[in-house]
MILUMMI-263928 format. One line per 10 residues: number of its first residue (from 1); their letters; for each residue x, y, z of C-alpha. Coordinates in steps of 0.001 Angstrom, whole numbers. Each point is the difference from the previous one (the first is absolute). Layout:
! residues N
NUM> A> X Y Z; ...
END
This chain:
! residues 406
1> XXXXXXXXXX> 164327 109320 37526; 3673 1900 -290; 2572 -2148 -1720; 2039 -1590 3201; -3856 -1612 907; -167 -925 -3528; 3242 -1453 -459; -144 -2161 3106; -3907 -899 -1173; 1360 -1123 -3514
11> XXXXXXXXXX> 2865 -1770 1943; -3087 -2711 1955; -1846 -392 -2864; 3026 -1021 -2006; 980 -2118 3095; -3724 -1439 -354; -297 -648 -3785; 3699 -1749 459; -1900 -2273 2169; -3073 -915 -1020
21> XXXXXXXXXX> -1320 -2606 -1865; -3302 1592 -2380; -2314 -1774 -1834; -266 1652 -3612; -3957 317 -1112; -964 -2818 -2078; 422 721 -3663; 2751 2696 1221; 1628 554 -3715; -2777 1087 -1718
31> XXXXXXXXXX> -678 2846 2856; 893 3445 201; 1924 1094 3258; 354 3268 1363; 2497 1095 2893; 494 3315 2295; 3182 463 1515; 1377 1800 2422; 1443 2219 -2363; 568 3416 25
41> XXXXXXXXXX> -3633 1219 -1; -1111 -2282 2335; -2318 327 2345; -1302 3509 -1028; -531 -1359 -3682; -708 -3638 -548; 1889 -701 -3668; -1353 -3244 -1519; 2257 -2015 -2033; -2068 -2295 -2317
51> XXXXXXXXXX> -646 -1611 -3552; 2912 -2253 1282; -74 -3925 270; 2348 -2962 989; -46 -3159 -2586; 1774 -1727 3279; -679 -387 3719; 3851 270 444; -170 3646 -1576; -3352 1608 1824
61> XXXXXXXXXX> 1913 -1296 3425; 3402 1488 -1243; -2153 3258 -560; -1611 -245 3244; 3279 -331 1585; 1788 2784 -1585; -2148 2670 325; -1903 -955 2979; -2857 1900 -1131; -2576 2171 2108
71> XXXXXXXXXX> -2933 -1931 -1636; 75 -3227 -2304; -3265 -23 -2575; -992 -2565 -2726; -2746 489 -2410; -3047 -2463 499; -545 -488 -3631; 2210 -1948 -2206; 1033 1501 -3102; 2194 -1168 -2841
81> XXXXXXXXXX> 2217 2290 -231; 241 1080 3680; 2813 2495 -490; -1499 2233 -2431; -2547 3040 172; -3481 -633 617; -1168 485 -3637; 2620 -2923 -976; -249 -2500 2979; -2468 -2247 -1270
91> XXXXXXXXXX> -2638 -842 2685; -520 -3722 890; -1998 -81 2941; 139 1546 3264; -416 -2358 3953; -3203 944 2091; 1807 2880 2834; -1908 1529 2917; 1479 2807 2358; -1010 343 3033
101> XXXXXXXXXX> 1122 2817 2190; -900 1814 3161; -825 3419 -1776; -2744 -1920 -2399; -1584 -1181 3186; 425 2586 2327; -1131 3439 -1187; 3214 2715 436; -2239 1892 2748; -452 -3149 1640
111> XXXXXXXXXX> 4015 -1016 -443; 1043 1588 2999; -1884 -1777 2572; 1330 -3325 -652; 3530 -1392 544; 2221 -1196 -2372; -486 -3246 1709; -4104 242 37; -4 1415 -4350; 1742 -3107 -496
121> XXXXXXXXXX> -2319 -2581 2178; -2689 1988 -2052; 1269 -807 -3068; 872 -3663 781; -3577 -507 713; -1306 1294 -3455; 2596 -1888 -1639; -1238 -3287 1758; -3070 687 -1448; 1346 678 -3481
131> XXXXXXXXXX> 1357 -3491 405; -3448 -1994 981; -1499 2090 -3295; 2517 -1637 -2271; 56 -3528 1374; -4020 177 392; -1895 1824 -2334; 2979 90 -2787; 1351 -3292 146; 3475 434 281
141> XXXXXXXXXX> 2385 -2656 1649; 1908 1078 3311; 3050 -482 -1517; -619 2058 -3098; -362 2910 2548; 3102 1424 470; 552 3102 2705; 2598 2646 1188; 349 1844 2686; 62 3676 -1910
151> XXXXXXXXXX> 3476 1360 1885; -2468 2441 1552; -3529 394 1120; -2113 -2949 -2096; 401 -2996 -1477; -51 -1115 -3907; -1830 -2938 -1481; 1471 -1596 -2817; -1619 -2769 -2877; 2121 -710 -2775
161> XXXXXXXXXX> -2167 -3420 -1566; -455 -66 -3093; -4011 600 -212; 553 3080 1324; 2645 1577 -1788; -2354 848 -3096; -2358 2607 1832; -579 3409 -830; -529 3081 2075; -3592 -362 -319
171> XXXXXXXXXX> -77 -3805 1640; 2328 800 2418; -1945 3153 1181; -2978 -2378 321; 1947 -2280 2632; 375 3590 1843; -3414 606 68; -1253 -3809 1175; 2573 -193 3174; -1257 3842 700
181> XXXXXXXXXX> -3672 -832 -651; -406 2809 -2149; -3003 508 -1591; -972 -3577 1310; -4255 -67 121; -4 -2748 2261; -3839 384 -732; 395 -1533 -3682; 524 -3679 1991; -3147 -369 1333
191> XXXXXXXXXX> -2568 -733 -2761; -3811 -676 361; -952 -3729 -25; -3707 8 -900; -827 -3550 243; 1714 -182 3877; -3027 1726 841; -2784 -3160 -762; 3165 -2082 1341; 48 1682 3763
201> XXXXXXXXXX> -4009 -318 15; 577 -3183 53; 2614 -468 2791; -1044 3084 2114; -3315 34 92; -2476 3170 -1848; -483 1333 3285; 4206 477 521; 309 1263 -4012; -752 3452 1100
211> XXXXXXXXXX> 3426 215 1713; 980 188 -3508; -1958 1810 -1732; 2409 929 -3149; 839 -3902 -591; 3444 -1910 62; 3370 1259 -1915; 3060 -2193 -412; 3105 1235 -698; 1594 -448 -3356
221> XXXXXXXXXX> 3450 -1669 924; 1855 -1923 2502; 3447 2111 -59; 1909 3278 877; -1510 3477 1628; -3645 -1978 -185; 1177 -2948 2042; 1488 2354 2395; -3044 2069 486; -1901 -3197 405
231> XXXXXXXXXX> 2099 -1549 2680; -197 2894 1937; -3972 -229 -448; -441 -3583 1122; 2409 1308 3316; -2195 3288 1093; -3139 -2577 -440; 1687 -2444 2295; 1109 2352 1805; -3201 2149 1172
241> XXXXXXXXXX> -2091 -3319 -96; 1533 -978 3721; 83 4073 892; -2297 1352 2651; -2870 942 -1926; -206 3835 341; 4384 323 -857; -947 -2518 -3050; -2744 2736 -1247; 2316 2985 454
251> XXXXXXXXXX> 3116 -1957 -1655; -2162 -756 -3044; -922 3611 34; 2647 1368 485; 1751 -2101 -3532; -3271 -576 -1963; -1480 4240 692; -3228 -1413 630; -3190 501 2166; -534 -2465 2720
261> XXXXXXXXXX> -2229 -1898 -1389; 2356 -1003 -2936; 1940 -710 2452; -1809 -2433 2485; -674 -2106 -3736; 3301 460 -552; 888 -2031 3516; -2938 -2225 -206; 1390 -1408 -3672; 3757 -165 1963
271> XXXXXXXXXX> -2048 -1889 2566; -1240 -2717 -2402; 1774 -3048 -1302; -2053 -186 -2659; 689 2822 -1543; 3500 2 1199; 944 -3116 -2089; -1840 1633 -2986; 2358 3510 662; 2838 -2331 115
281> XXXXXXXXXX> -401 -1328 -3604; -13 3357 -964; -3256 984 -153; -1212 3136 1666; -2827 1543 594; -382 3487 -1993; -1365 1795 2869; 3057 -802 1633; 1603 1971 -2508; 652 2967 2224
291> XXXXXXXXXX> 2338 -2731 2617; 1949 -554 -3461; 766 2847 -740; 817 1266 3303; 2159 -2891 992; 2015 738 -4288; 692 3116 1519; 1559 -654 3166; 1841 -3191 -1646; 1186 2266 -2866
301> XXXXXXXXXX> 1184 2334 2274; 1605 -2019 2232; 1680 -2445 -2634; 802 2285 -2670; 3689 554 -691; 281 3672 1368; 1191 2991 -1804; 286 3913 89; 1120 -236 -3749; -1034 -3832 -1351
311> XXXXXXXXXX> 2785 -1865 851; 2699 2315 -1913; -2622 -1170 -3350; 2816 1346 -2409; 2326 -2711 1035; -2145 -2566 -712; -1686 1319 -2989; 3744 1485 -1234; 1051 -2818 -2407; 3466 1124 -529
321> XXXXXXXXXX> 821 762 4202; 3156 213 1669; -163 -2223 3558; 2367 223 2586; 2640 -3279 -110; -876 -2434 2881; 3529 -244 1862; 1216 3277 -765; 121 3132 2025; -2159 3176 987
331> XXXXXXXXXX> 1893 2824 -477; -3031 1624 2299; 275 -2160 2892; 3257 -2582 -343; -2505 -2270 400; -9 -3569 -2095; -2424 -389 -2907; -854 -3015 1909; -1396 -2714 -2405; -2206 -2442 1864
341> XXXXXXXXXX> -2688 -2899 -954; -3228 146 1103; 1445 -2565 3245; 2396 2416 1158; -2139 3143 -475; -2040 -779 2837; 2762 -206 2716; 2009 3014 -1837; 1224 2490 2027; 1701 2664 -2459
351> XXXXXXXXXX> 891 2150 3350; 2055 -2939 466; 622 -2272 -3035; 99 2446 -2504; 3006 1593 1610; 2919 -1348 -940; 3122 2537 1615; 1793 -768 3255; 177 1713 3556; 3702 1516 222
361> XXXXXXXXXX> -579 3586 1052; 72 2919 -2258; -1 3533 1391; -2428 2810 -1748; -1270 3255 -87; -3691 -5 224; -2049 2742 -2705; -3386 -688 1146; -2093 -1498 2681; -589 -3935 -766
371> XXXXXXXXXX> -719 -3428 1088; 336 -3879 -1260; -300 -3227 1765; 2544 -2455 -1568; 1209 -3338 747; -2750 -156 2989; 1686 3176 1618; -1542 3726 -69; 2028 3158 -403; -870 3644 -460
381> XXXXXXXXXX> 2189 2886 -663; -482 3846 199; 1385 2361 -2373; 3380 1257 746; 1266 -2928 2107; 2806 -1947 -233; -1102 -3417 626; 1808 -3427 -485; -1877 -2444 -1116; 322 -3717 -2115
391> XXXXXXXXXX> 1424 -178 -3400; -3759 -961 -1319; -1878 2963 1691; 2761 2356 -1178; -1023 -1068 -3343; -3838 13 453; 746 3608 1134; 2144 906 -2874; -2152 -1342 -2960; -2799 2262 1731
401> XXXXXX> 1811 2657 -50; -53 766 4021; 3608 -219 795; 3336 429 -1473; 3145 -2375 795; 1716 2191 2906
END
């Protein structure tokens, strides 16, 4: 970026941050923030401005319009003495942050297959599921989940309650792991129930016991990645009970790895309503086990929050983070930091309603090959063209470094 781009960059951002009307973080004076600008250095070395903090809204939007900075930061853990160097701070807690970003999901050999419009449908779709983890299996209220459009290619979820603001790297690692089904042994649910066996004697019949052989489990709760597994259960076994008999047999083989005569039991129990009702309260028989474990894989797989890289772990896990400030600007992209509620994230468009520039025509001088769909209109540009184009894509193409103002 040469210094007339830069200038006239600096010069909409100001124009921006004159403008608009940002919500500090909650808790804002007892955070660290941290600024780039577009100073001197900028973009080839990204200087970061921290250990600073505002004691009043007035003076963190006085900053914000005065220096119109490149990037706007603030520190997810609340300290008492915000301003100072980490030694001295004084940790007090730290909100519950999750990153989610096209390069943790997509591998970087992968990357360029995909538009910039398909990474961030991607991502939108992992964060949804991020979502029905926290309201589901954690517990957390809708409106204690708080997200942002990242400025970029992902989103961010913040939760700034109070129960959470006490964790450690360790317990916030182990949220990582649950939503990514690591190490999950969805095996460890289903648990022999001896006694079941006298019990289905009784209601099936000695002659139909040998269908199973190994005797009833149960599972051992009623919530989270069990309940999932078992819903999906109690749907294959409706499911390939009205199947043509031979595509029933190959389905079950085809999930549960087993020989066809496992499998024609495995039909004849989906086939019963008996045993169906029993299933239903949760109890399973062990021979079955195989169908489990089959079906926990392709539920896992399929629900699991996605990730090359764990969801960007060391932001949640980091208890002393800097996150990106919800309103402000991407000095990558021009792009809003979009905040957003879990209402509006599912009709958000950030092609569209994270930009926030206008359409009067700016000239420029194309350095590389590139294209962005903005606003609901595409454009592509080839390096050394001169190409006039709106105000907002002029941008977009500056803060990626593909053009310069002509």
């Amino acid at each position: 970026m040469n210094e007339d781009t830069k200038l006239f960059v600096t010069s909409k951002f100001r124009e921006y941050y004159k403008r608009a009307m940002i919500e500090p973080p909650k808790d804002f004076w007892m955070r660290e923030w941290g600024f780039v600008l577009f100073d001197k250095y900028f973009p080839t070395k990204l200087v970061m401005r921290r250990h600073t903090s505002f004691t009043t809204e007035d003076n963190l939007v006085k900053y914000l319009r005065e220096n119109a900075p490149a990037h706007a930061y603030y520190s997810t853990a609340l300290y008492k003495y915000p301003s100072a160097d980490m030694a001295k701070k004084g940790w007090l807690g730290a909100d519950l942050i999750f990153d989610l970003d096209a390069d943790h999901i997509v591998s970087e050999a992968e990357l360029p297959r995909y538009s910039y419009e398909d990474l961030l449908g991607l991502v939108k779709k992992e964060t949804l599921k991020l979502i029905d983890f926290l309201i589901n299996d954690f517990g957390f209220a809708g409106e204690d989940i708080k997200l942002a459009f990242s400025g970029s290619r992902g989103y961010h979820i913040h939760i700034n309650t109070g129960g959470v603001r006490g964790l450690g790297s360790r317990e916030r690692r182990e949220i990582v792991d649950y939503v990514m089904a690591t190490g999950l042994d969805i095996d460890s649910f289903l648990v022999a129930d001896l006694k079941e066996k006298k019990r289905g004697a009784k209601v099936l019949g000695k002659e139909d016991l040998r269908f199973i052989p190994e005797g009833w489990g149960k599972l051992i709760s009623a919530g989270g990645w069990e309940k999932r597994v078992f819903n999906e259960l109690i749907e294959f076994l409706h499911e390939i009970a009205v199947m043509e008999e031979e595509q029933a047999i190959k389905m079950v083989r085809d999930v549960g790895e087993m020989n066809r005569k496992k499998a024609q039991e495995i039909l004849r129990i989906a086939k019963d309503e008996t045993m169906m009702r029993r299933i239903e309260r949760g109890q399973i028989p062990l021979f079955a086990k195989p169908i489990w474990t089959g079906i926990a894989k392709t539920v896992t797989k399929i629900v699991r929050v996605k990730s090359a890289d764990r969801i960007d772990e060391p932001v949640t896990a980091d208890v002393k983070r800097l996150i990106r400030l919800p309103g402000s600007l991407h000095g990558k992209s021009s792009l809003r930091t979009q905040p957003l509620t879990i209402e509006t994230f599912k009709e958000f468009d950030p092609l569209a309603d994270a930009v926030v520039f206008g359409d009067s025509p700016v000239e420029i001088s194309v350095a590389r090959d590139s294209a962005i769909k903005l606003k609901g209109d595409s454009y592509k540009v080839e390096e050394g063209e001169i190409a006039s184009v709106p105000e907002h894509v002029a941008l977009y193409f500056f803060c990626r470094g593909v053009a310069e103002i002509k």
